[in-house]
Structure formats: C-alpha cells, structure tokens
Phi, psi and omega in degrees: 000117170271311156283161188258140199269019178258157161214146174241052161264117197295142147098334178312132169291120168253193180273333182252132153211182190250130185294165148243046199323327180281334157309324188269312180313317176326299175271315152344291183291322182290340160263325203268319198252311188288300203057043187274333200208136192268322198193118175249177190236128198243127174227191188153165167272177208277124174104335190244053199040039168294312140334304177282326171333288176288359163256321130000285160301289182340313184283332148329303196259314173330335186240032149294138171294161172081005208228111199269134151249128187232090180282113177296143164256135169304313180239054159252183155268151231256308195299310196297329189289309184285348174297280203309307208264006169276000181253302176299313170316334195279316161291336178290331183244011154070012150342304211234056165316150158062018183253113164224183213194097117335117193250132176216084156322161314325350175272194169205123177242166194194107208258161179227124161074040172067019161193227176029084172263157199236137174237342195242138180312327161287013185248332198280295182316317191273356160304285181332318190259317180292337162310285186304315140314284152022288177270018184033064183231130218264102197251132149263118175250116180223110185263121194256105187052071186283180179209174179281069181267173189283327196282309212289328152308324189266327178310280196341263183333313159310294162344279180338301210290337188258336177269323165307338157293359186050044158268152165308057196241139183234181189209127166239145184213160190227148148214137171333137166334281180306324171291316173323301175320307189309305175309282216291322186271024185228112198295347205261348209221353205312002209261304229276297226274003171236016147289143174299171207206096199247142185254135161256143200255188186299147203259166205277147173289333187281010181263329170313303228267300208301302210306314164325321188276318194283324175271004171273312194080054169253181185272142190282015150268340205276316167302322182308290180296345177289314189309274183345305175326321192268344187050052210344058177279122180267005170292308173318306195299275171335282167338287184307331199277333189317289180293338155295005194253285164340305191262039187354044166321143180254331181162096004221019161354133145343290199284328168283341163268011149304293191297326162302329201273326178293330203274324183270017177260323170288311187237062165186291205289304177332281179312286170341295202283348189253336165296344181282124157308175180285287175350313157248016153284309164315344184284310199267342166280321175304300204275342157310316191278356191252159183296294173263350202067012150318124181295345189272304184313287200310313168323296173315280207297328191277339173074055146265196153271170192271339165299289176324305242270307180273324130019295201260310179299339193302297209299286186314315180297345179270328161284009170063034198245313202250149159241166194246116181272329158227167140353291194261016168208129203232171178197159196285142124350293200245142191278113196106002194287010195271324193259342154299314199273334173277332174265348127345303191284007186276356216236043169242000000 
C-alpha cells in the first residue's frame, strides 16, 4: 500500500468506506425509476457519514443521461448559486442557444435572445427548468447540512412551487436530527414535514472487521476487535483505520487507543459535550457512572425524576448521543464516548 486508504476529514471521500447500498438503492429507484418522490431528507449525527453518503449517491446519478446534479452550500445564498450554477451546466451541455448570464454578486441577471433581461433568480430558474424539461432533463439539487435559515425557506417554497408545476426537480439534503426537528416544526416549511427521511444508523460491524482484514491483512480476532472500537460510528472507522495504518500497529496497545481515544475526543467529541446542556451533561454522566445503564441508576445517581428522566432520555436519543435497548436501559452510541464522558465531568 502507497497511500493511507483512511482520512480524518469529516466528509472527505477516502478509497476505503462501507457501502450503505439499501439506502442508496432506495432514492436511486424513487428518483430514477419509480419517480415517486421529489425529496429526501439524510440525518445522523455529526461523524456518521451523511456527506460522503450524499456525494455518493450524487456521483451516481450524476453519470446517468438526462440527470443534471448542482450541489449547493447551505449558507449561501442558495437561489442565486442555483441560478449561476444551472446555467452554466446547461450551457456546458449546449441547452441554451442565444442565453447569456451575468453574475454582480449577490445578483444574477440573465438575457434570452439578446434581450428581456431578467435579474431575479426565481425567475431565472424557472426559464431554466422549463427548458430543460422540455428536453426531459432531470435537476438534483443537493444541500449538505441545511439548517432553518431565511435563504433555505425561500429555496423550500420555491421548490414546492416547481414541483407543482410539474418540473423535473428533486431534492436531496443532509442535516443533524434536532436541525431536521427545527426544519419540520416550522409553519413556513410544512412541505418539509412529508419527505421521507432516512437516518443513518451505525454502519455493520462485521462489514468493518472485514475491510480491515482485508486491507492489513491481519487475523479475524484482531479485526473483530478493531471493529468493536468503532461501534460502527464511521468517523471512528476512519480515525482508527488511519492511525493503524500510520503507525503500522500489530495491535491494540495502550498507546494506540490513546491516540485513537485523543483524536476522536478532540475532533469530535469536545462539540457533542459543549452542545449539551448542564442537565443533560448530568444526564450522561449519571448514565457513564451507572453499571448497566438502568433507568433506576441514572435516577439515583443523576438525582432525577422519573418524569426528568424520560425527558432527558427522550432529548439524547433524538441526539444520537444515547440508544435505548429497552425501556429501562440505555447505552452510548458513540465509541468510548462512556470513558470520554468520566473524564469530562470533573471540568463541567
């Protein structure tokens, strides 16, 4: 091996990841074949690959004919970027005789036949899509961690508004849970609250153990056990395979899951615990400190209620922070983060 086929860049495509093939088969068939659905919505917590997830598909559909893909920044401005960059595709694809286009950030104008000049981006778009329908050519619009901005409500409505017109417009997005909550729970966005909605969950471990085996070439206990480390959190998956690689490691040493345990506690882990209320860092600490994860310990040791109690589990589990095996017990998510979270609590 001349390169390390790992990166510990959240969203960076490295050469080794783990497919999530039902998934992707999923909007791949709901856009391409079916056409049943216009828009999904891809959530997880931070680290557990929704970006390459969603670039991924995108590069898929992207070498279909007829499949136009315009990946967007969230905190741009969203229409005018889609103006400029649906324009250029169209022209790169020889779409538009006699169309030209000026850009004077923040605006965007735009002439058709050497006259009727146009400045404003919904109008631009929507010249644009009826064209490009026309010609039965299909635009993915793809947003990487939207959040309930002022830009991203005049997108939402714009949408609506085009898919009722019956243009070929899709929508793929990627955003945190609790930002999902925000979006859906906003009278402004109600459009929002019937896309489908898919969370990716912890990716399998025994496909972790194999990948491992295969590019070390190590033994399947040795693998098994690198997989268990990751709880298949694919940020972990990355991190862990990176520095074994680096450190051309035999095996699961002290000093290497230190450094595995400082990189994902520094650039990952910090942002979890500082995003946390005190309460519910009292929540997560209570349940580190408990034996089994039993709701009656975290009540005793955290001194809630039983009310608080289901409250606080409720609150962690939409943060992907906590999982519920039952009713009455619960256990971390993310791996180590139970020995990240005991040495924390002295600093709250």
């Amino acid at each position: 091996m001349s390169n390390n086929p790992f990166t510990l860049m959240y969203g960076m495509p490295a050469p080794s990841i783990i497919s999530r093939a039902e998934h992707e088969a999923t909007i791949l068939k709901s856009f391409t074949i079916d056409n049943s659905l216009r828009t999904f919505y891809i959530t997880g917590i931070r680290g557990c690959g929704k970006t390459v997830f969603l670039r991924n598909v995108c590069s898929t559909i992207n070498k279909i004919d007829n499949w136009i893909v315009l990946e967007v920044n969230s905190q741009g401005e969203i229409l005018e970027s889609i103006a400029n960059k649906l324009y250029s595709k169209s022209i790169d694809a020889k779409l538009l005789d006699g169309w030209s286009i000026s850009i004077n950030l923040p605006g965007v104008t735009i002439t058709k036949n050497q006259q009727n000049t146009i400045s404003d981006p919904e109008i631009i778009i929507e010249k644009l899509l009826e064209r490009l329908s026309n010609k039965s050519k299909n635009i993915l619009i793809a947003i990487d961690e939207v959040t309930n901005t002022h830009e991203f409500k005049k997108f939402v409505n714009f949408f609506q508004t085009m898919i009722g017109k019956g243009f070929n417009f899709y929508l793929l997005m990627t955003g945190l849970i609790e930002n999902f909550n925000l979006i859906i729970n906003d009278k402004a966005m109600t459009f929002l609250t019937r896309a489908p909605k898919i969370e990716l969950e912890p990716l399998s471990q025994i496909s972790i153990a194999l990948e491992y085996q295969r590019i070390f070439n190590i033994n399947k206990e040795l693998a098994v056990n690198m997989a268990k480390l990751t709880n298949g959190y694919a940020f972990a998956y990355q991190v862990l395979g990176y520095y074994f690689y680096e450190s051309k490691a035999q095996s699961l040493n002290d000093d290497f899951i230190s450094q595995y345990d400082t990189y994902l506690w520094n650039n990952g882990y910090n942002k979890f615990w500082n995003d946390l209320t005190k309460t519910e860092k009292k929540f997560v600490v209570a349940l580190a400190q408990s034996n089994a994860g039993k709701k009656e310990e975290i009540i005793s040791t955290g001194g809630f209620s039983k009310t608080n109690f289901s409250q606080y589990r409720k609150r962690l589990i939409e943060k992907g922070l906590v999982a519920s095996t039952d009713y009455d017990k619960l256990e971390f998510v993310l791996p180590r983060f139970k020995e990240f979270v005991l040495y924390a609590k002295d600093f709250i």
